[in-house]
DOLUMSE-585642 format. One line per 8 residues: number of its first residue (from 1); their letters; for each residue x, y, z of N, C-alpha, C, O. Coordinates in steps of 0.02 Angstrom, whole numbers, always signed. Last residue first. Layout:
// residues N
NUM> a> X,Y,Z,X,Y,Z,X,Y,Z,X,Y,Z ~ ...
This chain:
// residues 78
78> xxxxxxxx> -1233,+164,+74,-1262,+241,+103,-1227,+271,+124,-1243,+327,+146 ~ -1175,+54,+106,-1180,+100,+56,-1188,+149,+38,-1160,+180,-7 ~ -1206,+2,+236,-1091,+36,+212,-1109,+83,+137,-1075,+129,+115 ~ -1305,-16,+221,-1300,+24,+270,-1228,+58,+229,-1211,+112,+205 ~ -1306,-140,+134,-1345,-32,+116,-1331,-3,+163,-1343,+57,+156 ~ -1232,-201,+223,-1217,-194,+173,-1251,-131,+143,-1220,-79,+132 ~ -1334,-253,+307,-1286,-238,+336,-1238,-182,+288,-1212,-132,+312 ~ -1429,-315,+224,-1457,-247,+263,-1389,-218,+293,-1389,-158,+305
70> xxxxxxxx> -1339,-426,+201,-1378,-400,+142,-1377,-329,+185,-1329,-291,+180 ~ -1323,-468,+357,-1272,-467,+288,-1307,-411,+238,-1295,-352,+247 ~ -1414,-522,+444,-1434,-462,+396,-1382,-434,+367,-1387,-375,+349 ~ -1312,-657,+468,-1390,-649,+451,-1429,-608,+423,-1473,-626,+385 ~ -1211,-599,+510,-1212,-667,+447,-1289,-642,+411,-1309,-621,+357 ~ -1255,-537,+640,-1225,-510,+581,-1226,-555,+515,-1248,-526,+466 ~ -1328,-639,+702,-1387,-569,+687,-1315,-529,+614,-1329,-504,+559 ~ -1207,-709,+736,-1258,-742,+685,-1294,-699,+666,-1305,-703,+605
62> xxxxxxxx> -1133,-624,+822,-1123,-649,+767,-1160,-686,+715,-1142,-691,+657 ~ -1148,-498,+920,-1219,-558,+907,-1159,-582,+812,-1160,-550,+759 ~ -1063,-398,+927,-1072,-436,+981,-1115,-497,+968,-1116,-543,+1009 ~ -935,-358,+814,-1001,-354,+835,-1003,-418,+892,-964,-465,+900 ~ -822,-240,+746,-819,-292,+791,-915,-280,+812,-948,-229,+820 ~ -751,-227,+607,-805,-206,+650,-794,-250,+689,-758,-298,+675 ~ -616,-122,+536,-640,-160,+589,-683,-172,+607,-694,-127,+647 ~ -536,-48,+363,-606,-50,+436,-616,-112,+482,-628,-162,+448
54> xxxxxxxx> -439,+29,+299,-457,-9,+319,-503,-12,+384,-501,+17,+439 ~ -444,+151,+220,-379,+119,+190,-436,+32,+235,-462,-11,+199 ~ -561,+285,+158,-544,+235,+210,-474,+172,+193,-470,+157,+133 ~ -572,+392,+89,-520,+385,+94,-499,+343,+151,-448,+349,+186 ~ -711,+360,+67,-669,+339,+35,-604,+350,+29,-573,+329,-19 ~ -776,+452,+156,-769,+372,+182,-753,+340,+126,-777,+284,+124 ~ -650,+600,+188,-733,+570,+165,-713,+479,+184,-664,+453,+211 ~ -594,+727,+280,-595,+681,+251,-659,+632,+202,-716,+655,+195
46> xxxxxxxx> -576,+828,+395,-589,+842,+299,-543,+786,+254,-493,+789,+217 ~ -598,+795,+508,-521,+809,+472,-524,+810,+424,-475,+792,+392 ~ -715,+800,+511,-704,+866,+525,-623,+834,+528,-588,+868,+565 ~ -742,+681,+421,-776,+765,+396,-737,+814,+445,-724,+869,+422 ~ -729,+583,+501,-676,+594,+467,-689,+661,+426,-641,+690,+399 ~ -851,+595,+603,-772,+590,+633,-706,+608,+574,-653,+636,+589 ~ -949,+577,+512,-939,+612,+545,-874,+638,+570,-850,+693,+557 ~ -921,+440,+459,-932,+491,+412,-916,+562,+450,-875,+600,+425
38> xxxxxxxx> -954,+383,+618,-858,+390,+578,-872,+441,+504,-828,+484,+495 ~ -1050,+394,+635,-1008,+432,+661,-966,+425,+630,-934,+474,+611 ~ -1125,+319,+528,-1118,+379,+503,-1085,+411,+557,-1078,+470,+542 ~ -1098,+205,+582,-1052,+210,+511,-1058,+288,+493,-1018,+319,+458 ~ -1172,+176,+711,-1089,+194,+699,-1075,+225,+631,-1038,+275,+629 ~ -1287,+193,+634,-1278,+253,+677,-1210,+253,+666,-1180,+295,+632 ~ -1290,+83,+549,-1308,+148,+514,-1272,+171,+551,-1215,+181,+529 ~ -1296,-1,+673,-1235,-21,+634,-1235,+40,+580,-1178,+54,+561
30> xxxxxxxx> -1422,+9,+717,-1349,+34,+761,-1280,+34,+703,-1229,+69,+702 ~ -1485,-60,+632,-1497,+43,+650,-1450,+44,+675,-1416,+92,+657 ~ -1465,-170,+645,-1442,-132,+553,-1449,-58,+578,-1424,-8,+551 ~ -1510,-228,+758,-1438,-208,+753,-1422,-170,+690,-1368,-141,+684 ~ -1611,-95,+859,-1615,-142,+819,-1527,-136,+785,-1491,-86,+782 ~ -1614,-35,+973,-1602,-91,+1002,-1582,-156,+922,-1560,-213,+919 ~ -1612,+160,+935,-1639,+85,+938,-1578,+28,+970,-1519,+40,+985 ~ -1540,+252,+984,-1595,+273,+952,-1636,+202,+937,-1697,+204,+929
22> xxxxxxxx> -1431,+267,+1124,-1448,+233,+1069,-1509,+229,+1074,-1542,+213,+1124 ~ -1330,+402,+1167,-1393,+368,+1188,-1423,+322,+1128,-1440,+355,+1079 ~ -1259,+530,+1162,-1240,+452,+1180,-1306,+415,+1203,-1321,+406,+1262 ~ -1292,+624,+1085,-1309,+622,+1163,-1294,+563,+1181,-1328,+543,+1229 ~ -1252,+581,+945,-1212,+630,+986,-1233,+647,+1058,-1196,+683,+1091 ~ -1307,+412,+977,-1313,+468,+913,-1251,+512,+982,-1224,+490,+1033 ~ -1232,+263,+951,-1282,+289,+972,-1270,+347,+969,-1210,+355,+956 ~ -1157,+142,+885,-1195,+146,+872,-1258,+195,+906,-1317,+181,+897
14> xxxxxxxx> -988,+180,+894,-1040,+123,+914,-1084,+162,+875,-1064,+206,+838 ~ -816,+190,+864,-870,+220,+841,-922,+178,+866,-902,+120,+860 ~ -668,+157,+907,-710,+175,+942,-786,+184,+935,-821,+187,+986 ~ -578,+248,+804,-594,+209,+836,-636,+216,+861,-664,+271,+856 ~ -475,+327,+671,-545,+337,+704,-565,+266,+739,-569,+220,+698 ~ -347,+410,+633,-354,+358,+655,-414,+350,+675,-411,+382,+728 ~ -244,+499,+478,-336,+498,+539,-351,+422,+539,-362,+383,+493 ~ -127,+539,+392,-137,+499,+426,-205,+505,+483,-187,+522,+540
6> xxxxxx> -101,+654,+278,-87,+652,+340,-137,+567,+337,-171,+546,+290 ~ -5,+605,+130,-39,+631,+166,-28,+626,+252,+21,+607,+284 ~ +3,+460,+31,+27,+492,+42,-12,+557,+95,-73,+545,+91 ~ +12,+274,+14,-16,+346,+18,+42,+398,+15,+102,+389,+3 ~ +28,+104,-49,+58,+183,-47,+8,+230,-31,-44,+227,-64 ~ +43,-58,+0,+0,+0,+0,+45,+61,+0,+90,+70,+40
């Protein structure tokens, strides 16, 4: 891999809005919420979510992930 530039590390991101409070229990809504903090998180180092190099998720229900794969997926699209 080559870049070049500065370097933005973003961790951490869950799933519940800027009052820290999660807007549902459901997992494709949580999994929206994180994805648009990090949209968030990398906008104010004036970045976008294609200058992503690499992503982590870590989820707690592994089969609910396998499982809404598909829904999981418009989410990263959006």
């Amino acid at each position: 891999m080559a870049a070049e530039g500065r370097l933005v590390f973003v961790a951490g991101q869950i799933g519940w809005n800027a009052a820290c409070r999660f807007e549902s229990d459901d997992f494709v809504a949580q999994t929206r919420r994180a994805l648009a903090n990090v949209v968030a998180v990398l906008a104010e180092a004036g970045a976008k979510p294609e200058h992503i190099v690499r992503m982590t998720r870590y989820v707690t229900d592994k089969r609910e992930y396998l499982s809404r794969g598909r829904e999981v997926g418009r989410c990263s699209a959006s």
